[in-house]
Backbone as a ProteinNet text record, in pm:
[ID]
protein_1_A
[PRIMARY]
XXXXXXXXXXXXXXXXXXXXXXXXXXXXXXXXXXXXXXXXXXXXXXXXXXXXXXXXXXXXXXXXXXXXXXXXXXXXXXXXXXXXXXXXXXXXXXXXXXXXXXXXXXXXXXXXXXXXXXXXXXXXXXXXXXXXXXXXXXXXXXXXXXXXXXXXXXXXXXXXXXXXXXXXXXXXXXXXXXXXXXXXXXXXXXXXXXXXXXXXXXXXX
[TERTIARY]
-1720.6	-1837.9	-1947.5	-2088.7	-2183.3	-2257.1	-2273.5	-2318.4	-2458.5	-2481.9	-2673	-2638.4	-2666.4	-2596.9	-2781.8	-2856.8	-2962.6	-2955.5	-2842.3	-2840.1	-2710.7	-2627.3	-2458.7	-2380.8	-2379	-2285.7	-2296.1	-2198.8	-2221.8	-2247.6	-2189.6	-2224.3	-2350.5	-2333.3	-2453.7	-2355.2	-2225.4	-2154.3	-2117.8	-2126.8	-2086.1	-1914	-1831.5	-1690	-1651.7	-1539.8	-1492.9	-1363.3	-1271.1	-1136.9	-1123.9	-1217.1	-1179.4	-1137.3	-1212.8	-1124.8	-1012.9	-945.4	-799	-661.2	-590	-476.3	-360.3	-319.5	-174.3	-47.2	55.7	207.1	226.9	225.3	254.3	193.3	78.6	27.5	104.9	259.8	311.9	280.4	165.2	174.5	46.3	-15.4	-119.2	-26.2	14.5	66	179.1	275.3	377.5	369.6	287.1	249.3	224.1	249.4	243.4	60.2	-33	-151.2	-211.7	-287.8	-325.6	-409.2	-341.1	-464	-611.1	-672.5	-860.8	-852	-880.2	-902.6	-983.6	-1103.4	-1209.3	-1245.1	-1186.6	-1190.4	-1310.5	-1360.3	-1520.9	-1651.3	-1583.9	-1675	-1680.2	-1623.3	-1591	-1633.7	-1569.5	-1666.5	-1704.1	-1824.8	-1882.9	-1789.4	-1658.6	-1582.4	-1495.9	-1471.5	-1398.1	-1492	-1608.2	-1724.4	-1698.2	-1705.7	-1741.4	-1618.5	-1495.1	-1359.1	-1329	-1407.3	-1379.1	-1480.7	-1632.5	-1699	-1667.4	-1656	-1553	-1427.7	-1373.9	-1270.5	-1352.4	-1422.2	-1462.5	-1545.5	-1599.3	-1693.6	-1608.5	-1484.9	-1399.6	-1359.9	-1315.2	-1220.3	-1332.4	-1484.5	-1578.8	-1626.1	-1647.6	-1730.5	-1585.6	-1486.9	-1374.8	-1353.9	-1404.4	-1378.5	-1465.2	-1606.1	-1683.8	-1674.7	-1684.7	-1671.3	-1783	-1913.6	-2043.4	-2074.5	-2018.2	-2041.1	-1900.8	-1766.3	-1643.5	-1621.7	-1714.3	-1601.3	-1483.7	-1413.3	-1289.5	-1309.8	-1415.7	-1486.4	-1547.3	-1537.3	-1635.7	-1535.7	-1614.7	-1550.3	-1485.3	-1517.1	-1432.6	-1383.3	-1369.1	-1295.3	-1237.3	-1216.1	-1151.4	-1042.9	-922.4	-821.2	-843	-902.8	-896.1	-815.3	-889.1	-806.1	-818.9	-703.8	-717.7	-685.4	-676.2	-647.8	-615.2	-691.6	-696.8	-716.2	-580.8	-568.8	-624.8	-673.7	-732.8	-639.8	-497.7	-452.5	-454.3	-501.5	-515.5	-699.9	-750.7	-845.2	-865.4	-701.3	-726.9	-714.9	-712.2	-801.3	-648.2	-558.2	-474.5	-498.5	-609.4	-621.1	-596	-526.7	-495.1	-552.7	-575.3	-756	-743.3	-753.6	-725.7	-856.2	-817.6	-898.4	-864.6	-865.7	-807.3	-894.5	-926.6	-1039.4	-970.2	-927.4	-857.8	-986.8	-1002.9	-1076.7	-977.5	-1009	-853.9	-932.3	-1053.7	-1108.3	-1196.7	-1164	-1273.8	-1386.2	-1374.9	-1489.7	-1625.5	-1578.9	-1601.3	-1607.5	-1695.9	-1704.4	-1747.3	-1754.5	-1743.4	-1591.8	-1520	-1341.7	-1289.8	-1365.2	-1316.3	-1297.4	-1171.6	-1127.4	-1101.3	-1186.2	-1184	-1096.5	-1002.2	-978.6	-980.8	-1076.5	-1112.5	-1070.7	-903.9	-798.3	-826.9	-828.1	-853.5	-733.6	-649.1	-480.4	-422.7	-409.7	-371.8	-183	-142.4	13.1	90.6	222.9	300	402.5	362.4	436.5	557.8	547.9	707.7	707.2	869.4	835	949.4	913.9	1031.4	1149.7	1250.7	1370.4	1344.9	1291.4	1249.6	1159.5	1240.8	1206.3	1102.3	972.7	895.8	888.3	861.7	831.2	777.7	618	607.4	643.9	641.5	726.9	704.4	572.3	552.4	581.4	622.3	642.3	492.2	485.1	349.9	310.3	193.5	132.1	69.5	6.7	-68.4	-143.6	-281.5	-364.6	-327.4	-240.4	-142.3	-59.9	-16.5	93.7	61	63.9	17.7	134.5	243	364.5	384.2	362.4	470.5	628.4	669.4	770.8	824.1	896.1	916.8	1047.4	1009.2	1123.6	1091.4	1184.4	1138.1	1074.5	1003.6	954.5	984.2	1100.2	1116.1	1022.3	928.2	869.6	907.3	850.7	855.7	765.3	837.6	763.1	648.3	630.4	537.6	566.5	450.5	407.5	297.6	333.4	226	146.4	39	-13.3	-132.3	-152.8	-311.5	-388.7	-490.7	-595.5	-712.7	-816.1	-903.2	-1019.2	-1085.8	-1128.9	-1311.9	-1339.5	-1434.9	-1559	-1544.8	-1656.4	-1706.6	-1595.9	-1631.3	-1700.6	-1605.1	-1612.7	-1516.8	-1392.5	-1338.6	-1186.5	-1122.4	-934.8	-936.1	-823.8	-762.3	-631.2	-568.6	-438.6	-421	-309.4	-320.6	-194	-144.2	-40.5	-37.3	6.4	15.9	92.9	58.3	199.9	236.5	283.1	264.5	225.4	105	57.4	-12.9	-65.5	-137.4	-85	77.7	153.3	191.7	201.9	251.1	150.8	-12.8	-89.7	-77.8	-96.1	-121.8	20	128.7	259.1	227	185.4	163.3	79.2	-37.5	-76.4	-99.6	-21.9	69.8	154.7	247.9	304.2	227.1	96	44.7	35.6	24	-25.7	89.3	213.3	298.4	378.6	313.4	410.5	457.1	452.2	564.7	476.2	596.7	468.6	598.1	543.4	585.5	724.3	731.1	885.8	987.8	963	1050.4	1172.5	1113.7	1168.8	1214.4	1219.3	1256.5	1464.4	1542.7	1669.2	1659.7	1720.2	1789.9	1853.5	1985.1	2076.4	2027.3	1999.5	1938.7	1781.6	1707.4	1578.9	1556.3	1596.6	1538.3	1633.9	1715.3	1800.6	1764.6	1782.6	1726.9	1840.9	1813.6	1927.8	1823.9	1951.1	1937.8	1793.2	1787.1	1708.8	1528	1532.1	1464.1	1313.2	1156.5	1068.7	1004.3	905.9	811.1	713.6	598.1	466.4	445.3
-1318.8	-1261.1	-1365.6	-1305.4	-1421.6	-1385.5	-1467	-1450.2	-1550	-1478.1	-1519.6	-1575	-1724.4	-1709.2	-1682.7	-1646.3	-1650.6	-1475.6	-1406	-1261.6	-1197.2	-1271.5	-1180	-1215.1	-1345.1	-1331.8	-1282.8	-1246.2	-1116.3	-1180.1	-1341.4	-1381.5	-1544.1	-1623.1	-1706.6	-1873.5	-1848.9	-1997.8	-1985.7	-2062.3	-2071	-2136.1	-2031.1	-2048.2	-2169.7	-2262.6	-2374.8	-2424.1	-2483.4	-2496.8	-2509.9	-2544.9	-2579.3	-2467.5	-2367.6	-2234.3	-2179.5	-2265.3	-2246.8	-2266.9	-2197.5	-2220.4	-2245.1	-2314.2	-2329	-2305.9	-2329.4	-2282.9	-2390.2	-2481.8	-2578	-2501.7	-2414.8	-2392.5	-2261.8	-2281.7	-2100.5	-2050.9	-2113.4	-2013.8	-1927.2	-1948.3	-1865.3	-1764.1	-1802.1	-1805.1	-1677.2	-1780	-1649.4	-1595.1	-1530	-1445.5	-1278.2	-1145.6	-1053.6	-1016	-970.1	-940.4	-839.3	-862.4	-696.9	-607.3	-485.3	-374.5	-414.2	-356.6	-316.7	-155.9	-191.4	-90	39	-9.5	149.4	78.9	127.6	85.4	122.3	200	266.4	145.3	103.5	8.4	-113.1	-226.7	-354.6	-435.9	-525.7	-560.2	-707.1	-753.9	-874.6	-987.6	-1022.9	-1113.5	-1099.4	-947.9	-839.6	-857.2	-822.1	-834.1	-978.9	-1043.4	-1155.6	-1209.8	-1182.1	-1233.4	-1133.4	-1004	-954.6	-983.2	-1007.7	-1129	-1222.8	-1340.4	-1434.8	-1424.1	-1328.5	-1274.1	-1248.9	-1149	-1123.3	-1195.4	-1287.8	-1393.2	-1515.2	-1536.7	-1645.4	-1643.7	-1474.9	-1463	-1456.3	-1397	-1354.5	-1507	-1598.3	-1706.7	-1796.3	-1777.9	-1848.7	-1803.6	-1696.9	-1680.9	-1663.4	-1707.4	-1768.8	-1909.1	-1901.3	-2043	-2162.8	-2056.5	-2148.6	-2229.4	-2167.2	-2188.5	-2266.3	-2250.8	-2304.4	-2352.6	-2473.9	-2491.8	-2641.6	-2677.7	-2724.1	-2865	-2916.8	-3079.3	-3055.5	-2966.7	-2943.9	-3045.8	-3097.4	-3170.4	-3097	-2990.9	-2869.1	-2798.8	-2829.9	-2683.3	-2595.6	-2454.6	-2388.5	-2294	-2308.3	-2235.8	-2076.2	-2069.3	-1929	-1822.8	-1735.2	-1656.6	-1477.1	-1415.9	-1295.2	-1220	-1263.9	-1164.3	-1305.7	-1278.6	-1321	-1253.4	-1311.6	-1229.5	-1297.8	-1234	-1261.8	-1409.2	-1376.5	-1514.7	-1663.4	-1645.1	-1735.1	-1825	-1763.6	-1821.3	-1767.6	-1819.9	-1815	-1714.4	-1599.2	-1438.3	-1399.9	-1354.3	-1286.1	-1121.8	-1071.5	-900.5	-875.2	-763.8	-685.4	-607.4	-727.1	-737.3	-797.8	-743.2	-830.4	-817	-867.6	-838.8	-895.5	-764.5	-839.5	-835.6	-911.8	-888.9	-926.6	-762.4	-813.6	-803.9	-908.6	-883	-821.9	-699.4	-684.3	-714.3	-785.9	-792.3	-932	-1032.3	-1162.5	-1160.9	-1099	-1021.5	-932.4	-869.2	-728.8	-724.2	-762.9	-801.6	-656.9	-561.6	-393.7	-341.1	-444.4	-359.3	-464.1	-429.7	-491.5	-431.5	-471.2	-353	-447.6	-397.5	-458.2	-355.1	-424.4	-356.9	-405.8	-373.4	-462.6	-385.8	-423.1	-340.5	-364.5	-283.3	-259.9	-153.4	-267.6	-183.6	-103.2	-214.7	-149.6	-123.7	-51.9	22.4	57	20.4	54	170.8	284.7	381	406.3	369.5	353.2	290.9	257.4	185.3	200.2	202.5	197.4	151.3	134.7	101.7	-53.7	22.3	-49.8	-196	-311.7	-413.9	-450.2	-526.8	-631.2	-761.9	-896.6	-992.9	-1058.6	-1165.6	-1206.9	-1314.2	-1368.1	-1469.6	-1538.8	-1623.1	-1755.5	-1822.7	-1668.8	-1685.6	-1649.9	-1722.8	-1634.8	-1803.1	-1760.4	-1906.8	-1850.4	-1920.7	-1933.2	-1972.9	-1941.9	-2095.1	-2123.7	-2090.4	-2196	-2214.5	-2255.9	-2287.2	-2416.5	-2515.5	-2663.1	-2701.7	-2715.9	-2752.7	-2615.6	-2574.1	-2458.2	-2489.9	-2341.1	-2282.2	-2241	-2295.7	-2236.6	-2146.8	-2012.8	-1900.8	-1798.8	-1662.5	-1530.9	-1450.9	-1385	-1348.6	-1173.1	-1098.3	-957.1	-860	-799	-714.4	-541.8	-477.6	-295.1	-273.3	-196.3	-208.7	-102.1	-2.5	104.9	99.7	121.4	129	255.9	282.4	421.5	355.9	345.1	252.8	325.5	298.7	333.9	257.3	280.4	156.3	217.1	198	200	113.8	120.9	69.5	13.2	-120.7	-136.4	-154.5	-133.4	-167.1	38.1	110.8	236	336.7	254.2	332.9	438.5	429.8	583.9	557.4	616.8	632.5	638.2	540.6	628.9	527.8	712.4	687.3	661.7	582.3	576.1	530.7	518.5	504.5	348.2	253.9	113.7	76.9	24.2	-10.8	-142	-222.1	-310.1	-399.2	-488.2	-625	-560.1	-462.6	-403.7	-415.3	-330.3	-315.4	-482.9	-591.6	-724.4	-766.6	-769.1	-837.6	-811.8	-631	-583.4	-625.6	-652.6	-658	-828.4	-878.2	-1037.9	-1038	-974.4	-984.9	-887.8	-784	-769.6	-848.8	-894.1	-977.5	-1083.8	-1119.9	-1232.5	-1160.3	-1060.5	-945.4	-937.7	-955.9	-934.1	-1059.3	-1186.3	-1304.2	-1350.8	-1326.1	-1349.7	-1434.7	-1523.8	-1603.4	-1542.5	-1538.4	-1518.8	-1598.8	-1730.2	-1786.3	-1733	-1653.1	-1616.2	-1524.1	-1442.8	-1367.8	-1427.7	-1538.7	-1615.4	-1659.2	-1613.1	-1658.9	-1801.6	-1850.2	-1989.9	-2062.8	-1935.5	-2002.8	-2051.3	-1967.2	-1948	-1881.4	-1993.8	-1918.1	-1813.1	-1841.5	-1766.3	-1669.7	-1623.7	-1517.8	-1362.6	-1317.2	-1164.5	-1079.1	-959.8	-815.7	-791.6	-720.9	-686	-537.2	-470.3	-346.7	-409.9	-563	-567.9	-578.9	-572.8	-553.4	-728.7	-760.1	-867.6	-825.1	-881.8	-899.4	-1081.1
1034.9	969.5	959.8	1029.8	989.9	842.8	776.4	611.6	609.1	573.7	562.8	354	326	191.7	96.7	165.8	94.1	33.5	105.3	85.4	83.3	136.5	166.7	17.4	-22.9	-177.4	-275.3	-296.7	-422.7	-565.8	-584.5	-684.9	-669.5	-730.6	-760.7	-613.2	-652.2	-639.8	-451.6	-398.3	-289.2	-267.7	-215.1	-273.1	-169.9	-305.1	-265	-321.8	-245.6	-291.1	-427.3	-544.9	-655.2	-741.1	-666.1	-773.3	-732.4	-641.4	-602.9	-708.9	-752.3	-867	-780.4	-778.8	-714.4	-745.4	-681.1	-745.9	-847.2	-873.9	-960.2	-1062.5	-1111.9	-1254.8	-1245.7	-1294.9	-1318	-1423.6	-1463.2	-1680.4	-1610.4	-1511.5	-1401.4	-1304.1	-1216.2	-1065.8	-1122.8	-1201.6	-1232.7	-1346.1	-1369.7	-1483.3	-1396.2	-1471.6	-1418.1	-1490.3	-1412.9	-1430.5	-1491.5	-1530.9	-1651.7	-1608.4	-1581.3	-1527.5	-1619	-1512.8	-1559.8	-1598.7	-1748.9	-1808.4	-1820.4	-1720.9	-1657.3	-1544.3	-1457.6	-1266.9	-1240.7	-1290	-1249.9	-1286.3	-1464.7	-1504.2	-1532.5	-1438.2	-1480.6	-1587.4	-1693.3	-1747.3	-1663.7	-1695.5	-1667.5	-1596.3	-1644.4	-1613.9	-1466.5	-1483.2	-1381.7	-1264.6	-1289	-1166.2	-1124.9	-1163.8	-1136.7	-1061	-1098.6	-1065.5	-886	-882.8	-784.1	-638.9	-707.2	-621.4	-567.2	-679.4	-595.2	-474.4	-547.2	-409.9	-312.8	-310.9	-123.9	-99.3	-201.1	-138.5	-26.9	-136.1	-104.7	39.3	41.7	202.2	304.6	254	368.9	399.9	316.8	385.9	415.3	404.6	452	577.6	628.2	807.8	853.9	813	881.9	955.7	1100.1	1112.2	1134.3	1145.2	1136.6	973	883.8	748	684.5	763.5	743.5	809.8	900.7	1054.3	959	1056.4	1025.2	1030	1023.1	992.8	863.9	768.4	673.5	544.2	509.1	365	267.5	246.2	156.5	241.6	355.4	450.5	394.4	382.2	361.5	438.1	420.2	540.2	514.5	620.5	654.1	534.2	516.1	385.4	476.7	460.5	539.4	370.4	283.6	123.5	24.1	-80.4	-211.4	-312.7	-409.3	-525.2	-695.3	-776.3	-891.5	-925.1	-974.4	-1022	-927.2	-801.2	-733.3	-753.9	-847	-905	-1056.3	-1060.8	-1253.4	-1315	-1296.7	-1319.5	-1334.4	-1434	-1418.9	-1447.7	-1359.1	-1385.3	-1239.2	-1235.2	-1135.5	-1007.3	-921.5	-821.6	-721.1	-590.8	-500.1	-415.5	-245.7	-177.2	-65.8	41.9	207.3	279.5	404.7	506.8	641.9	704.5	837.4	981.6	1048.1	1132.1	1285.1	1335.8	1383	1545.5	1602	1711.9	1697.6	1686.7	1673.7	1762.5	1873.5	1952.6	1902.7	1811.3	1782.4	1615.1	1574.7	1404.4	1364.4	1438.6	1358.7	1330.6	1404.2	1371.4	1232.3	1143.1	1044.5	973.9	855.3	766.2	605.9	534.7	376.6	302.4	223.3	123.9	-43.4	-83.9	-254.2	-340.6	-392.8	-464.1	-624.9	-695.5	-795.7	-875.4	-981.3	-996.8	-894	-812.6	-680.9	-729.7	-669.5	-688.9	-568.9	-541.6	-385.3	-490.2	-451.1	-480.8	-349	-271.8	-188.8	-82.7	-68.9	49.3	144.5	262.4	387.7	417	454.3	457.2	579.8	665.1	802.2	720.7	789.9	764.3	852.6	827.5	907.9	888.5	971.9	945.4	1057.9	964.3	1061.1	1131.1	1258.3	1345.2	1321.8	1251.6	1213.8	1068.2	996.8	853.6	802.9	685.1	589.5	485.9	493.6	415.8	330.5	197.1	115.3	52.9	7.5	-48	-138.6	-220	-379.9	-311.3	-230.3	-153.8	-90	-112.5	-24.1	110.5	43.4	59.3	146.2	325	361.3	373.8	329.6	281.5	438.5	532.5	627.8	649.4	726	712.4	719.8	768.9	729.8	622.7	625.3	487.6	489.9	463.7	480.2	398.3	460.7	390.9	437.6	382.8	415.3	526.3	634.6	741.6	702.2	597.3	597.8	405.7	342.8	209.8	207.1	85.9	82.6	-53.1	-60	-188.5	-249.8	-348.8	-430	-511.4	-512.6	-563.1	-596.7	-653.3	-660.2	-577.6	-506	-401.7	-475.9	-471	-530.8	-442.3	-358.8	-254.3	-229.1	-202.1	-154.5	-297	-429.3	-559.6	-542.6	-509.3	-511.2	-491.9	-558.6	-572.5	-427.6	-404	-237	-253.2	-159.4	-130.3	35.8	36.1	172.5	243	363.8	423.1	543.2	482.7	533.8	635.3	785.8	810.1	900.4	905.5	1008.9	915.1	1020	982.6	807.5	831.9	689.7	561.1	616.1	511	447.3	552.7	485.6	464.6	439.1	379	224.7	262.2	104	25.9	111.1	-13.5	-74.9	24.5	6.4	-117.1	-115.2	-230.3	-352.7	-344.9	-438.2	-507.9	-483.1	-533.2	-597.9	-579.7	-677.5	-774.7	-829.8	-924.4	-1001.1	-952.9	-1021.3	-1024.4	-1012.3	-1011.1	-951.2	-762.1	-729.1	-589.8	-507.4	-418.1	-278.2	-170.2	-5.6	29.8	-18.6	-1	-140.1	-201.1	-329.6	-235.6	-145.8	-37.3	117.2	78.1	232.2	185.5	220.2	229.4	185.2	86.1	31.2	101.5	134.6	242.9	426.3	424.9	577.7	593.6	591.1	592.5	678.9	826.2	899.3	951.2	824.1	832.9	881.5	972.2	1012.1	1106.1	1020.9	1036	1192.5	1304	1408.4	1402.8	1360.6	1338.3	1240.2	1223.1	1188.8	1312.9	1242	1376.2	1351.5	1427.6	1414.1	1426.5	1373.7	1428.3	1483.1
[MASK]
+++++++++++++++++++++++++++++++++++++++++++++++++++++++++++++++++++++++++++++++++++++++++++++++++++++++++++++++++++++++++++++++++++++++++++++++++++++++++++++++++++++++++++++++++++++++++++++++++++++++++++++

């Protein structure tokens, strides 16, 4: 995404690793998050906490504005969740670019008490494993997620409830950060014994 910052951020700060929370602060990290109490009407703090999010991930994959000599570099963020900058309310935000060619095949989703009302039997994972920005230290290993989630949210960018049907790479972003929402980090689900433990019927991305 190219971001013009005299016009594209939604808030005042130009986002930078310092509002990063890491696994080491668990009275943050593993804490379960508190719904927003009128999804329609944020208050002040809520706005502000859900800005930062799509500010964070949109100018984080920029690479004219992020390139990888930058003194604050920032690693690429494809979803960030509220407690990963402090915020324990129930708020995320993914930005998959699914064509680096083609910056119209992009798909935002800015979750607002977002909810996985079910999930698939069919396992996914991906082949390289799964990273995190509170995560310094990677966790290397499988990470088993639901190959298909049916989820709901309140969507803050469109303004409107939607339900919808996840599956694939989709379904493991949104579970990824889910789980910050509810405490939990991407190696909590990686095998102890054998990291890179995996059942025959399972898929990859």
């Amino acid at each position: 995404m190219k971001i013009d910052l005299t016009k594209d951020l939604l808030q005042e700060q130009i986002p930078t690793n310092d509002w990063l929370i890491k696994d080491n602060e668990s009275t943050i990290i593993r804490r379960i998050s508190d719904n927003v109490l009128d999804v329609e009407h944020l208050n002040a703090d809520e706005e502000q906490t859900m800005q930062r999010l799509i500010d964070f991930v949109r100018y984080s994959q920029d690479p004219d504005l992020n390139p990888e000599d930058k003194p604050d570099h920032l690693r690429p963020a494809v979803g960030l969740a509220a407690p990963q900058i402090g915020i324990n309310k129930n708020l995320f935000f993914i930005r998959i670019e699914w064509d680096k060619d083609d910056l119209t095949k992009v798909e935002e989703i800015a979750a607002i008490n977002p909810k996985i009302l079910s999930r698939s039997s069919q396992i996914v994972a991906l082949e390289d494993g799964e990273g995190c920005l509170s995560v310094d230290i990677d966790h290397e290993g499988l990470v088993p997620r639901s190959y298909k989630v049916i989820v709901s949210y309140y969507d803050y960018l469109s303004k409107k409830l939607v339900n919808r049907t996840l599956r694939g790479y989709q379904a493991v972003v949104f579970q990824h950060e889910y789980d910050h929402n509810i405490g939990k980090l991407y190696y909590d689900h990686i095998n102890q014994e054998n990291p890179y433990f995996k059942k025959d019927d399972w898929l990859f991305i």
